[in-house]
PDBQT receptor file of N, H, CA, C and O in Angstrom, charges set to zero:
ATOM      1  N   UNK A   1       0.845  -1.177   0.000  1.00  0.00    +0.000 N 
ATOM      2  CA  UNK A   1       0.000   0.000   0.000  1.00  0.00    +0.000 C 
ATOM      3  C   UNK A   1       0.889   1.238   0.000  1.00  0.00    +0.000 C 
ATOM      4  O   UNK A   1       1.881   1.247   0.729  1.00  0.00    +0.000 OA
ATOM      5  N   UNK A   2       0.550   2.452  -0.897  1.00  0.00    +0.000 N 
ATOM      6  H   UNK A   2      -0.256   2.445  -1.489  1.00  0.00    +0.000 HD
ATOM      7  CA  UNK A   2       1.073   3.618  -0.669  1.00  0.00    +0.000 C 
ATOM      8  C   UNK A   2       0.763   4.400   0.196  1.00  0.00    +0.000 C 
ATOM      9  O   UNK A   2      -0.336   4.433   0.751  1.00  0.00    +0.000 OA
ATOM     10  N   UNK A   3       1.915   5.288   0.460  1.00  0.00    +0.000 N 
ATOM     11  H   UNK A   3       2.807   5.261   0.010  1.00  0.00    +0.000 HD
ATOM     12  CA  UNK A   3       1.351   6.307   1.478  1.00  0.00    +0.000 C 
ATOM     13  C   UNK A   3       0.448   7.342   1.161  1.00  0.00    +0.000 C 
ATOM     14  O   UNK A   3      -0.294   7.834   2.010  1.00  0.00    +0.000 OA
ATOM     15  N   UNK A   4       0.483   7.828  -0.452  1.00  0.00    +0.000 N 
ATOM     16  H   UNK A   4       1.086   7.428  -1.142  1.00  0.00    +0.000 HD
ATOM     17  CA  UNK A   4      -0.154   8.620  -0.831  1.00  0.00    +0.000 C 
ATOM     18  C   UNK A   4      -1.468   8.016  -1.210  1.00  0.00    +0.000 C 
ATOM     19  O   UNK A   4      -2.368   8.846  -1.075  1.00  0.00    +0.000 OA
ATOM     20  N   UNK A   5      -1.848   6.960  -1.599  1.00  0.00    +0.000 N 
ATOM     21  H   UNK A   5      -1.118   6.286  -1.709  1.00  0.00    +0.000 HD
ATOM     22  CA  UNK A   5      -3.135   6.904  -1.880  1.00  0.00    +0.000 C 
ATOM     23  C   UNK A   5      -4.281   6.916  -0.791  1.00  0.00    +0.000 C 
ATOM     24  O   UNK A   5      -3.994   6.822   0.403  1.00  0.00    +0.000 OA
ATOM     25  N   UNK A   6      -5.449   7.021  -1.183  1.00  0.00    +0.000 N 
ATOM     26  H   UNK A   6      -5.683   7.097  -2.153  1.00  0.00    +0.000 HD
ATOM     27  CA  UNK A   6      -6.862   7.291  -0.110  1.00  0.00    +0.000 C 
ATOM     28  C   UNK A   6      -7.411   5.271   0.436  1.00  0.00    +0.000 C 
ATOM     29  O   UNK A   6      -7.690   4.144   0.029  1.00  0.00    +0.000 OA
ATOM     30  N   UNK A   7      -7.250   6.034   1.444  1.00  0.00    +0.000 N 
ATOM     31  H   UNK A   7      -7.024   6.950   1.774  1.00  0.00    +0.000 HD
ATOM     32  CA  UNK A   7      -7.817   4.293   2.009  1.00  0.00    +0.000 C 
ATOM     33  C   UNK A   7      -9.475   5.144   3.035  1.00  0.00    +0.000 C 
ATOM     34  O   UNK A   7      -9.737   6.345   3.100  1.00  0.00    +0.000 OA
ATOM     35  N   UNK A   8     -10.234   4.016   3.643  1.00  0.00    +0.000 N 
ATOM     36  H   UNK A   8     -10.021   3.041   3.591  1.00  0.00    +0.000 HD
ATOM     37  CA  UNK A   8     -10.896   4.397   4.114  1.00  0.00    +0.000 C 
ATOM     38  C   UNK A   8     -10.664   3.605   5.395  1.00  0.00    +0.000 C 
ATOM     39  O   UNK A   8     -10.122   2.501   5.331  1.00  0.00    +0.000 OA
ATOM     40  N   UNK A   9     -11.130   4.229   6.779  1.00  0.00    +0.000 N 
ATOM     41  H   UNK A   9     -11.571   5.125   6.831  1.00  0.00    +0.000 HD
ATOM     42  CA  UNK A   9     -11.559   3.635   7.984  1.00  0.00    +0.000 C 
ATOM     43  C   UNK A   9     -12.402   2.172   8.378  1.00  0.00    +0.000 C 
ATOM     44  O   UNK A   9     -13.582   2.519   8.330  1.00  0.00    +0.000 OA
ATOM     45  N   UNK A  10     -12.374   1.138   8.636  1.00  0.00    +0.000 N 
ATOM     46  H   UNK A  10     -11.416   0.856   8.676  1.00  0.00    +0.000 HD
ATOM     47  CA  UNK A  10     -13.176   0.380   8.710  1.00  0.00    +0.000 C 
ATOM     48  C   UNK A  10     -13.185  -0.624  10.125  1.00  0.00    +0.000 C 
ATOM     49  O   UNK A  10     -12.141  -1.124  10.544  1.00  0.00    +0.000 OA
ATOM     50  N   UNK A  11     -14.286  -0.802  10.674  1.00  0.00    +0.000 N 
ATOM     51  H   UNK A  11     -15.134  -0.395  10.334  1.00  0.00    +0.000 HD
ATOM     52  CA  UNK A  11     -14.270  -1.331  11.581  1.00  0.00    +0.000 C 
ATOM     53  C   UNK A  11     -14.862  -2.669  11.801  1.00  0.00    +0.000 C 
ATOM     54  O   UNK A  11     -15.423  -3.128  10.806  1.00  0.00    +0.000 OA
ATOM     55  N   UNK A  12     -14.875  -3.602  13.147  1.00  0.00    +0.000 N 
ATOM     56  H   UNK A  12     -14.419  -3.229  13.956  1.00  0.00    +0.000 HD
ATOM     57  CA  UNK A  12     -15.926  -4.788  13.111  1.00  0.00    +0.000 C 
ATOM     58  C   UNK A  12     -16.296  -4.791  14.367  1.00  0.00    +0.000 C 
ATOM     59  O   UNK A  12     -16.096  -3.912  15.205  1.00  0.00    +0.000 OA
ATOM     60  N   UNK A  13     -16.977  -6.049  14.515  1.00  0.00    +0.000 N 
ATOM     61  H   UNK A  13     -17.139  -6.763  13.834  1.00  0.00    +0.000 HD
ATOM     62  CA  UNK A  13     -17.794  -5.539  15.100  1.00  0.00    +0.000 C 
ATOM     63  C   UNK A  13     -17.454  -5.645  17.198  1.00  0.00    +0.000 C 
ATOM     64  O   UNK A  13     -18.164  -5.438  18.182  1.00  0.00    +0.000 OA
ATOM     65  N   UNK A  14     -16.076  -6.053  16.998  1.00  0.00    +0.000 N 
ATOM     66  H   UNK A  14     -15.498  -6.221  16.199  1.00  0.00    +0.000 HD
ATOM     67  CA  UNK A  14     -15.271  -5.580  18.205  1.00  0.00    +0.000 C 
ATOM     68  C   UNK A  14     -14.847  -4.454  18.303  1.00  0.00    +0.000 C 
ATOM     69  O   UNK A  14     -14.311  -4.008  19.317  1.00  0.00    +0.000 OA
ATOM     70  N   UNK A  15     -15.003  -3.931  17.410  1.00  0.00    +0.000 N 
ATOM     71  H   UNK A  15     -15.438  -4.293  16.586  1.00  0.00    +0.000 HD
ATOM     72  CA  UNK A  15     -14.570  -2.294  17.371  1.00  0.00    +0.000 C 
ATOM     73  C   UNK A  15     -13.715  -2.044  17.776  1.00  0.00    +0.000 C 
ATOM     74  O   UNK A  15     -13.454  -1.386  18.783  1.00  0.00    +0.000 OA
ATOM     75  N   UNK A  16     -12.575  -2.958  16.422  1.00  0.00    +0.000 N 
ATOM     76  H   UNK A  16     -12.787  -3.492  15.603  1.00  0.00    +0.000 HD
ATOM     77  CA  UNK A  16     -11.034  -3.239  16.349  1.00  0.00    +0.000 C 
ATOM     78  C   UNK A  16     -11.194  -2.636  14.736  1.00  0.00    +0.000 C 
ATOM     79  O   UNK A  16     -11.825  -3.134  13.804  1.00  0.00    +0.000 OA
ATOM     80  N   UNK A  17     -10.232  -1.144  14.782  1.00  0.00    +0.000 N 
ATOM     81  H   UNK A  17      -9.720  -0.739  15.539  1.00  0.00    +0.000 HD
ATOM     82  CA  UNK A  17      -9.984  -0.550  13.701  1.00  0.00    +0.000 C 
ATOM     83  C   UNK A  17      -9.107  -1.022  12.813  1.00  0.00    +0.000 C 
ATOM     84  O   UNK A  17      -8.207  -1.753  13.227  1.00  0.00    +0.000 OA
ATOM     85  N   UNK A  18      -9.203  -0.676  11.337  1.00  0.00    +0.000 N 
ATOM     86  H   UNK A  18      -9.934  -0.083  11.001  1.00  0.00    +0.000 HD
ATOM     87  CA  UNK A  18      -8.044  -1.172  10.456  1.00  0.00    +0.000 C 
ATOM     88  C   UNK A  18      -8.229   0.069   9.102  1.00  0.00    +0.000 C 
ATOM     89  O   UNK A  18      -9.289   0.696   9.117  1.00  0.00    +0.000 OA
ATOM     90  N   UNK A  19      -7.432   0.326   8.218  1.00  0.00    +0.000 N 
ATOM     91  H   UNK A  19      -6.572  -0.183   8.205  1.00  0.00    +0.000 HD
ATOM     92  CA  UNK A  19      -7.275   1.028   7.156  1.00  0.00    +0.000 C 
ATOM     93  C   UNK A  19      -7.999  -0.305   5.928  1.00  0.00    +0.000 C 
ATOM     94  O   UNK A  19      -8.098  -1.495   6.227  1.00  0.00    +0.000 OA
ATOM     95  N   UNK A  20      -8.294   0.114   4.986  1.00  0.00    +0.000 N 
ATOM     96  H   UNK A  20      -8.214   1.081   4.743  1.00  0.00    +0.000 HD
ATOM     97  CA  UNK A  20      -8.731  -0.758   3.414  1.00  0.00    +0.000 C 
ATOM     98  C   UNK A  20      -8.560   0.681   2.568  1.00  0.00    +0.000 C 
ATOM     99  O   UNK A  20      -8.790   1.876   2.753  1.00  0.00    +0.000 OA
ATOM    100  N   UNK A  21      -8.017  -0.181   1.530  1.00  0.00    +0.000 N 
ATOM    101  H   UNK A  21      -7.830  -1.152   1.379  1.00  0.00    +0.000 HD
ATOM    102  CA  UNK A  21      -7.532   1.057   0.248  1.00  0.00    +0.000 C 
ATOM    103  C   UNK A  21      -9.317   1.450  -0.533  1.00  0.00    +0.000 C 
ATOM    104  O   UNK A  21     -10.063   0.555  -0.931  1.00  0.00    +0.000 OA
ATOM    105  N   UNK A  22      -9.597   2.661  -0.578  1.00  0.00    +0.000 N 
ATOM    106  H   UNK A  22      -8.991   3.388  -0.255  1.00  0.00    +0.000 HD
ATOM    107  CA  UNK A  22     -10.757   3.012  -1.241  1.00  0.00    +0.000 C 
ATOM    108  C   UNK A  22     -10.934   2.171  -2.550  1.00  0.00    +0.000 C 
ATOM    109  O   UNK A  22     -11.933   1.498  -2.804  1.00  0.00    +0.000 OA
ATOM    110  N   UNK A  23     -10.119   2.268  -3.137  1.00  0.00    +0.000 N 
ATOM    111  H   UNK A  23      -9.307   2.815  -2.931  1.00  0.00    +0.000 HD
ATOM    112  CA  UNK A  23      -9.748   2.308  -4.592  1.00  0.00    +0.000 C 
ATOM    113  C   UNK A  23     -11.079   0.192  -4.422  1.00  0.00    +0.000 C 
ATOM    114  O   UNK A  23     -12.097  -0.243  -4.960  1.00  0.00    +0.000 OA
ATOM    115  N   UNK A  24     -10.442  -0.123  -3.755  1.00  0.00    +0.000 N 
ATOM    116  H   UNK A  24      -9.615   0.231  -3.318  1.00  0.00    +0.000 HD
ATOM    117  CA  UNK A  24     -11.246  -1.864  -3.691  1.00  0.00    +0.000 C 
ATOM    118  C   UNK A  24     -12.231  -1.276  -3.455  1.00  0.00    +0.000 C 
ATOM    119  O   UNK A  24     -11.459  -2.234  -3.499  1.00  0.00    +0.000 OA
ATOM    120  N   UNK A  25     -13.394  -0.565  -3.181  1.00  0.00    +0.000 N 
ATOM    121  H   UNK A  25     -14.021   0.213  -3.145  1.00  0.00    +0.000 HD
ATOM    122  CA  UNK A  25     -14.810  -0.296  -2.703  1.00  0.00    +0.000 C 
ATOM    123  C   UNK A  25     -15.442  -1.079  -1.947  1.00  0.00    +0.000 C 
ATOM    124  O   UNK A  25     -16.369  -0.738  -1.213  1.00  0.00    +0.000 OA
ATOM    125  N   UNK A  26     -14.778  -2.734  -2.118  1.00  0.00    +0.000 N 
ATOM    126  H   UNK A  26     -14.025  -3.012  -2.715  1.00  0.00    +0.000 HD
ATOM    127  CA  UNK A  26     -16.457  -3.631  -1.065  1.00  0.00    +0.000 C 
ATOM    128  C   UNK A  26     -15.244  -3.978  -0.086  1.00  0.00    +0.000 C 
ATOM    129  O   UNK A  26     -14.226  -4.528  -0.505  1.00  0.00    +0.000 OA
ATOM    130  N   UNK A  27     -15.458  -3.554   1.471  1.00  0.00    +0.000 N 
ATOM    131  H   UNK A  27     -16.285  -3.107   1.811  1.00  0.00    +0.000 HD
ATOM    132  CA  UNK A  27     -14.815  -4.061   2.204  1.00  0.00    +0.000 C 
ATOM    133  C   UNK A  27     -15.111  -5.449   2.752  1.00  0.00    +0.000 C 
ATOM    134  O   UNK A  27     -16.172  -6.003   2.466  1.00  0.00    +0.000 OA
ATOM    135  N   UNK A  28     -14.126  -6.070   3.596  1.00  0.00    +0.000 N 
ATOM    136  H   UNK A  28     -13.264  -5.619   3.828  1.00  0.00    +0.000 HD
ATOM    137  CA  UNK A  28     -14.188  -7.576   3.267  1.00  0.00    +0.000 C 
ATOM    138  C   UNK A  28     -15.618  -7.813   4.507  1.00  0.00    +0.000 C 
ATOM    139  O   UNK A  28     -16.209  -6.924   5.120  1.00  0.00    +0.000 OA
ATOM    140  N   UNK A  29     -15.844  -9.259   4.559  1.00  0.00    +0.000 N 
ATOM    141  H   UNK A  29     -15.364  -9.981   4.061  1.00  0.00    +0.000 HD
ATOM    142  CA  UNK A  29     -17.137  -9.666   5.245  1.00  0.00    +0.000 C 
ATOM    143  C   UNK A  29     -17.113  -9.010   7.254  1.00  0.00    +0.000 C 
ATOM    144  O   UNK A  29     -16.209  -9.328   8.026  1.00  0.00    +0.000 OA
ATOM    145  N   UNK A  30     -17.746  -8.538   7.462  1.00  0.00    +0.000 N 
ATOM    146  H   UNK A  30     -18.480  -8.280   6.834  1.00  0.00    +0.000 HD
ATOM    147  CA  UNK A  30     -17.283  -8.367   8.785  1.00  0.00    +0.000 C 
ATOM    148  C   UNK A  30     -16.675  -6.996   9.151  1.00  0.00    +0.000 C 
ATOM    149  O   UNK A  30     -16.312  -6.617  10.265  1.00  0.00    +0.000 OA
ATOM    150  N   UNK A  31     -16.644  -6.361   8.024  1.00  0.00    +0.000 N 
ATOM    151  H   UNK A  31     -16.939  -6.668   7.119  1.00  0.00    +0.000 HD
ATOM    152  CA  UNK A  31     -16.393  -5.048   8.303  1.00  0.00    +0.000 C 
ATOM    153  C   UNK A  31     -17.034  -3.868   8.177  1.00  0.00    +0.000 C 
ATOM    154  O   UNK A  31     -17.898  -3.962   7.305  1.00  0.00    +0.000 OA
ATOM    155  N   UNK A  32     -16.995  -2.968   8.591  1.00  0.00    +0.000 N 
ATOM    156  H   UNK A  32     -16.293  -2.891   9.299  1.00  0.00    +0.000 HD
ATOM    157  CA  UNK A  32     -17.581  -1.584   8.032  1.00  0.00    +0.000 C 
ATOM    158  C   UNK A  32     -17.245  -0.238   7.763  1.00  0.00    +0.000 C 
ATOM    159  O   UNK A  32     -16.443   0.386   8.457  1.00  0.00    +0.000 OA
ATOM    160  N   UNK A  33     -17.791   0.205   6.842  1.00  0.00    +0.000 N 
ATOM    161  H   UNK A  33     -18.443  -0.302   6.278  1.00  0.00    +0.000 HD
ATOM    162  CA  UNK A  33     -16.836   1.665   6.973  1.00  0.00    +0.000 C 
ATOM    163  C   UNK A  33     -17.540   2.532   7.919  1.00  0.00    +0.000 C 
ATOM    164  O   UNK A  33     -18.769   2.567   7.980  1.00  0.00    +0.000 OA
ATOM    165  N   UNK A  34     -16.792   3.207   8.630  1.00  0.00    +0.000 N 
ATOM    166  H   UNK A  34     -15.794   3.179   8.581  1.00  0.00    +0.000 HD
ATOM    167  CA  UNK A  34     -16.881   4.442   9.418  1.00  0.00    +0.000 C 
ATOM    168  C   UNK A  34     -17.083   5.896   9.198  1.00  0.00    +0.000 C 
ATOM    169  O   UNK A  34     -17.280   6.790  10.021  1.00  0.00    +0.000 OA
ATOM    170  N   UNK A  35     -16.962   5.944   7.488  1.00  0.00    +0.000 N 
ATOM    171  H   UNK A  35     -16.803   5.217   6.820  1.00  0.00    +0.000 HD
ATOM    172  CA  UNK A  35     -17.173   7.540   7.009  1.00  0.00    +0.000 C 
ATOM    173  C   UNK A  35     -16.473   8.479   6.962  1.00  0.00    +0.000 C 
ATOM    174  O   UNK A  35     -16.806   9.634   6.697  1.00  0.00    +0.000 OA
ATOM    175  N   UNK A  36     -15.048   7.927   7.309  1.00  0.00    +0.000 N 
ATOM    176  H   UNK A  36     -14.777   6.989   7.525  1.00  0.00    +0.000 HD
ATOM    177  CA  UNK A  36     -13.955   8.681   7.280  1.00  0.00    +0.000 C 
ATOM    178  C   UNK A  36     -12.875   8.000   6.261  1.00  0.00    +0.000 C 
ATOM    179  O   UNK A  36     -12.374   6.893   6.460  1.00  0.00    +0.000 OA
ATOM    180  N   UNK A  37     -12.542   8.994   4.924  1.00  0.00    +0.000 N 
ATOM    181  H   UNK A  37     -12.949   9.893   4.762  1.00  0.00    +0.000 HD
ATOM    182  CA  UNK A  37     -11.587   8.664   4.064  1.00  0.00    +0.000 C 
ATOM    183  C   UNK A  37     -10.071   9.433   3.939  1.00  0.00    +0.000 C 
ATOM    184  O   UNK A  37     -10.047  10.637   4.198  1.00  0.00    +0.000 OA
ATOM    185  N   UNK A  38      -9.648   9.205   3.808  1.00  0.00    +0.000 N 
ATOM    186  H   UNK A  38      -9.668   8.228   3.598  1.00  0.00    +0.000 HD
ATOM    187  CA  UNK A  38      -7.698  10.057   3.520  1.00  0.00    +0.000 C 
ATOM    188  C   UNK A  38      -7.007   9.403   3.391  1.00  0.00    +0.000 C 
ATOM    189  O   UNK A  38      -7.307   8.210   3.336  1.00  0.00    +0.000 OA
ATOM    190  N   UNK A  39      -5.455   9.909   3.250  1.00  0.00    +0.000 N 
ATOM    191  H   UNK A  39      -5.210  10.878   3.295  1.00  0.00    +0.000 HD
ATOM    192  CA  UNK A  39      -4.537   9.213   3.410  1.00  0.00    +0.000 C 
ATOM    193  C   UNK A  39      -3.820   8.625   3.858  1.00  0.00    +0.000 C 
ATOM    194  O   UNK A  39      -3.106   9.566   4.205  1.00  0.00    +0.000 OA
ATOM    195  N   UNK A  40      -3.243   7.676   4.248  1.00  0.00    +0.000 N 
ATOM    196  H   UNK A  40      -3.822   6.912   3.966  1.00  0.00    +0.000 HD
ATOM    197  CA  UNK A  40      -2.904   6.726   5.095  1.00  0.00    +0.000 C 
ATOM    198  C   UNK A  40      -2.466   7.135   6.493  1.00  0.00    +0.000 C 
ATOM    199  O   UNK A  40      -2.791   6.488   7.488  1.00  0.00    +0.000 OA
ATOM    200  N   UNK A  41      -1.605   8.394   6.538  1.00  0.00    +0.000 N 
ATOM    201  H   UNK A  41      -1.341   8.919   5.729  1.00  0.00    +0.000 HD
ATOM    202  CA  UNK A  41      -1.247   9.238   7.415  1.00  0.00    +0.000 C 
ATOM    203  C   UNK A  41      -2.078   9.502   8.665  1.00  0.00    +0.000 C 
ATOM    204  O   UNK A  41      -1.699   9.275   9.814  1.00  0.00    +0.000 OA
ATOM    205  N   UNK A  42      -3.705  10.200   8.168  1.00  0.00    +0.000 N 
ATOM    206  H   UNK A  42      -4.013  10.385   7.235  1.00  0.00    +0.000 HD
ATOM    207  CA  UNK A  42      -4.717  10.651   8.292  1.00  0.00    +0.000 C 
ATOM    208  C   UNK A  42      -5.932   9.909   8.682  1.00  0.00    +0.000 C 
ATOM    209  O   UNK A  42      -7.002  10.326   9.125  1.00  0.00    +0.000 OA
ATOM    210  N   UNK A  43      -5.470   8.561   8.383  1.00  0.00    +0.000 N 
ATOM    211  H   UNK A  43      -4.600   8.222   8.023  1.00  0.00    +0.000 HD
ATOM    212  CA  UNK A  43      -6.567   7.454   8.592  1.00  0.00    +0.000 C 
ATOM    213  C   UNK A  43      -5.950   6.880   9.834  1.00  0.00    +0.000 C 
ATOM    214  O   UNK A  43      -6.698   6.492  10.731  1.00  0.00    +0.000 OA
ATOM    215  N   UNK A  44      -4.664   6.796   9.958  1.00  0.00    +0.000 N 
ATOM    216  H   UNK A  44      -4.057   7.112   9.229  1.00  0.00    +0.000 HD
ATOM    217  CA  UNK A  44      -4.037   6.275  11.295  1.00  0.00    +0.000 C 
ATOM    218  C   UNK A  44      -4.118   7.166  11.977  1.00  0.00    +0.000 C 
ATOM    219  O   UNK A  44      -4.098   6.823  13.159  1.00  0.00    +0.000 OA
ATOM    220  N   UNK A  45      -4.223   8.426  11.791  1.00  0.00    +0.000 N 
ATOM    221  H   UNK A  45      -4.239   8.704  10.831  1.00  0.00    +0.000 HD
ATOM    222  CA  UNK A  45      -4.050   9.728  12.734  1.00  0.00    +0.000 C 
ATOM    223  C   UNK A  45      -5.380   9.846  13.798  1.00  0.00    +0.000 C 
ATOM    224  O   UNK A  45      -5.516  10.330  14.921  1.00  0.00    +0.000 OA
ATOM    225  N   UNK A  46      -6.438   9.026  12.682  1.00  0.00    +0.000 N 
ATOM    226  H   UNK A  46      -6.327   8.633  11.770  1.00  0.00    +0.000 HD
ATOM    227  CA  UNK A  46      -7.673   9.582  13.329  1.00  0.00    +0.000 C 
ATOM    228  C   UNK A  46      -8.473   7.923  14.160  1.00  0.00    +0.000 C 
ATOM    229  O   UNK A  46      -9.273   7.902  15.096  1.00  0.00    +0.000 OA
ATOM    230  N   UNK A  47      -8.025   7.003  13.576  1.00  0.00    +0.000 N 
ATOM    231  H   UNK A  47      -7.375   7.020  12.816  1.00  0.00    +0.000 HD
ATOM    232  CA  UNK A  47      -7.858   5.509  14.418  1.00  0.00    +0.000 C 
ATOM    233  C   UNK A  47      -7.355   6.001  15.472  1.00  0.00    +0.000 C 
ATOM    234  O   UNK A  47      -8.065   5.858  16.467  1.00  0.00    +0.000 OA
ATOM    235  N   UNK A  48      -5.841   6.829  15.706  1.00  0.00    +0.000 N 
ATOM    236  H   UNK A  48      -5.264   6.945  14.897  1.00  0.00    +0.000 HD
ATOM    237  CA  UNK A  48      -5.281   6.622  17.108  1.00  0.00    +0.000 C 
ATOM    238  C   UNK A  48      -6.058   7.527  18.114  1.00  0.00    +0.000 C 
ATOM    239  O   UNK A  48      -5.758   7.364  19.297  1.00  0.00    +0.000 OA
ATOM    240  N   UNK A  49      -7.240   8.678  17.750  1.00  0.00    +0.000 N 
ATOM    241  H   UNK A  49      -7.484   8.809  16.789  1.00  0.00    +0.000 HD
ATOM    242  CA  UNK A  49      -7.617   9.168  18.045  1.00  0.00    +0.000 C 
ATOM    243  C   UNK A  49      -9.158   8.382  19.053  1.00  0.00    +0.000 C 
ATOM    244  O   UNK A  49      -9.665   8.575  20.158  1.00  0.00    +0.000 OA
ATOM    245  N   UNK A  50      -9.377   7.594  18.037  1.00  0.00    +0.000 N 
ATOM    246  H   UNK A  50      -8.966   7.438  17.140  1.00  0.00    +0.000 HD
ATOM    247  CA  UNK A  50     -11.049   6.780  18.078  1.00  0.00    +0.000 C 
ATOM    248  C   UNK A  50     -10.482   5.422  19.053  1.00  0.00    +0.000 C 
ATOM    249  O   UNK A  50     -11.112   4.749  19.869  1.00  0.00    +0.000 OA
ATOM    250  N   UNK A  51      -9.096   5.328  18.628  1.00  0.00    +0.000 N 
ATOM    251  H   UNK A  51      -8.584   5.874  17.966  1.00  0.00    +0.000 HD
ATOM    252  CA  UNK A  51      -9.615   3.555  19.588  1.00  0.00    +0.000 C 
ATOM    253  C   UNK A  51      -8.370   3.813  20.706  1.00  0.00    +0.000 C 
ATOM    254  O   UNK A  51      -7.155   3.685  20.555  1.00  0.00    +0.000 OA
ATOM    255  N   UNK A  52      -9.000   4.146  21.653  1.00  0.00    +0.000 N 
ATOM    256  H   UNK A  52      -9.987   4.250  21.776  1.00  0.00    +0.000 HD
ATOM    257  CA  UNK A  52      -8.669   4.431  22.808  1.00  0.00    +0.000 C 
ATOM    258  C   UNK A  52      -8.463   3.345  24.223  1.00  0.00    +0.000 C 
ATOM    259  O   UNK A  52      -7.947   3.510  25.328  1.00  0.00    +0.000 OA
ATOM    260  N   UNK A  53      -9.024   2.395  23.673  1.00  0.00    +0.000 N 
ATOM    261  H   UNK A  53      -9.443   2.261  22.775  1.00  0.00    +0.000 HD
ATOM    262  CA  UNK A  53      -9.181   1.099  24.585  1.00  0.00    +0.000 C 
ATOM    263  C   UNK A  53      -9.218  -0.202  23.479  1.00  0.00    +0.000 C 
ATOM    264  O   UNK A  53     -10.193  -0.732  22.947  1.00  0.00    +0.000 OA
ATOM    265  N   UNK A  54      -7.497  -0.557  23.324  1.00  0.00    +0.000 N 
ATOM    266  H   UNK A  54      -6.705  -0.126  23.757  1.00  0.00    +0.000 HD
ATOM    267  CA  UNK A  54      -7.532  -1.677  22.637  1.00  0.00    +0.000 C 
ATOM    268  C   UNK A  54      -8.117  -3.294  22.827  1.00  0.00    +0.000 C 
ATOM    269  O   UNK A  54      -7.935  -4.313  22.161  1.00  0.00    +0.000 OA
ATOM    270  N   UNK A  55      -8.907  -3.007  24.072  1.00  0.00    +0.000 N 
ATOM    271  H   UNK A  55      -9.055  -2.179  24.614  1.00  0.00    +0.000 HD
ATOM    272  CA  UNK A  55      -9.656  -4.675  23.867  1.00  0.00    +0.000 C 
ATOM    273  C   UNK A  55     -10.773  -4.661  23.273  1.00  0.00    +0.000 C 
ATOM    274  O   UNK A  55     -11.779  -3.986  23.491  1.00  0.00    +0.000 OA
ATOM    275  N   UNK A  56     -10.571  -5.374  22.572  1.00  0.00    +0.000 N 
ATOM    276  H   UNK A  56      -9.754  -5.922  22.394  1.00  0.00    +0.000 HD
ATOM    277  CA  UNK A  56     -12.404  -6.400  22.359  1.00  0.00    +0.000 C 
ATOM    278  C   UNK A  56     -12.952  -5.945  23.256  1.00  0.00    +0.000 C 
ATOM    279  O   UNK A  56     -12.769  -5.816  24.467  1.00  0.00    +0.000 OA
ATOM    280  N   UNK A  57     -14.434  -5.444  21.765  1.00  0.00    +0.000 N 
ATOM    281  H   UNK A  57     -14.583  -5.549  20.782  1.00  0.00    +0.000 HD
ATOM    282  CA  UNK A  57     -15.715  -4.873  22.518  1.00  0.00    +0.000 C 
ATOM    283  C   UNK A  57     -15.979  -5.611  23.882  1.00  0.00    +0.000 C 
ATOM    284  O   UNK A  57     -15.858  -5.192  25.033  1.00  0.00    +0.000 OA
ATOM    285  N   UNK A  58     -16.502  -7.225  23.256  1.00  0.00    +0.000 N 
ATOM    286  H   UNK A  58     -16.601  -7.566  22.321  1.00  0.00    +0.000 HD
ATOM    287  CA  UNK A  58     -16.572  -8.445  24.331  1.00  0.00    +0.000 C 
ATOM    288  C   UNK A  58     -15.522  -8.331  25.598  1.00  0.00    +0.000 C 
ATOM    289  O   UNK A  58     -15.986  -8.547  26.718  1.00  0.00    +0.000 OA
ATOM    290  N   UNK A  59     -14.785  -8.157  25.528  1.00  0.00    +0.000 N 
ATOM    291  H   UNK A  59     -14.408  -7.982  24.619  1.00  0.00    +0.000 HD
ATOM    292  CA  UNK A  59     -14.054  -7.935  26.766  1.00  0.00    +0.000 C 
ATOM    293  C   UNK A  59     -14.403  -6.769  27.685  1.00  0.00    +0.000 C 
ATOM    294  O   UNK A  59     -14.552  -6.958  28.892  1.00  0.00    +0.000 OA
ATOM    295  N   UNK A  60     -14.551  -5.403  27.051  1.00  0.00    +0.000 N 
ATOM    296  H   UNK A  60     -14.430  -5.249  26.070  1.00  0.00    +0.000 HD
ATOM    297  CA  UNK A  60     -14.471  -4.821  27.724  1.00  0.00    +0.000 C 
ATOM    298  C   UNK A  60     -15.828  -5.092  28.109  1.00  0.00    +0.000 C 
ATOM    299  O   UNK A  60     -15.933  -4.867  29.315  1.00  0.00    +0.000 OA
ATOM    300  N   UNK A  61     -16.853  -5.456  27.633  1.00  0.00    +0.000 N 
ATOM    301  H   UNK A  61     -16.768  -5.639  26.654  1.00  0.00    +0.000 HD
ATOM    302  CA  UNK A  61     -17.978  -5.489  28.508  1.00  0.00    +0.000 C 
ATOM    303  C   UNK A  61     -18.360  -6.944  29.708  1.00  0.00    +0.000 C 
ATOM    304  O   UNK A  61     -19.364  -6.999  30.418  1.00  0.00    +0.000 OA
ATOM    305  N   UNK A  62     -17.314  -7.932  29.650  1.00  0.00    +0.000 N 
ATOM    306  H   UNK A  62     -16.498  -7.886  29.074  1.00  0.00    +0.000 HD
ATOM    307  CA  UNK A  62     -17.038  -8.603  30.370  1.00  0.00    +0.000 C 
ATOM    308  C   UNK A  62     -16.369  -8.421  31.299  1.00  0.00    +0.000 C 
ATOM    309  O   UNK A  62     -16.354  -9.267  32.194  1.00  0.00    +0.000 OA
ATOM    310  N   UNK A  63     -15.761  -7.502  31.369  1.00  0.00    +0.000 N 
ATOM    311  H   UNK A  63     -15.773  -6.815  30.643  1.00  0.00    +0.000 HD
ATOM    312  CA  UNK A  63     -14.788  -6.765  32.733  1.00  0.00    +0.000 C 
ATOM    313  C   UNK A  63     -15.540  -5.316  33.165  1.00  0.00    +0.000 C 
ATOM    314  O   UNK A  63     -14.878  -4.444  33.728  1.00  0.00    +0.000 OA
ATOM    315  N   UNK A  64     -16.755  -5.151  32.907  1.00  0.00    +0.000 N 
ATOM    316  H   UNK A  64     -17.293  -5.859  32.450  1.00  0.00    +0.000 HD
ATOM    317  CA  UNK A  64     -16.999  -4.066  33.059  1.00  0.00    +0.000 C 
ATOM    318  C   UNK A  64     -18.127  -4.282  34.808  1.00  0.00    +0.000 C 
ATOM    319  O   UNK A  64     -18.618  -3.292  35.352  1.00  0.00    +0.000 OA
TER     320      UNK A  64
């Protein structure tokens, strides 16, 4: 993957983030997009922003 090209945000349903390159359009089974597109830079910039608590959804609501 380049740094310059546009990927989009996508999540599942642990709401464990990952980047997918726009350019593919159908993200894979189990995922979703989030509505936020840029560049790779920008997509990690704003993941490190959103996932703030790296466990599994399931976990955290099992320890909660």
């Amino acid at each position: 993957m380049q740094e310059d090209s546009n990927y989009l945000i996508v999540v599942n349903d642990e709401e464990q983030y990952s980047i997918w390159p726009s350019f593919k359009k159908e993200v894979p089974p189990g995922w979703r997009e989030i509505g936020f597109e840029g560049n790779k830079q920008a997509c990690l910039a704003r993941i490190n922003e959103l996932w703030v608590d790296m466990r599994p959804r399931t976990l955290r609501e099992a320890m909660a």
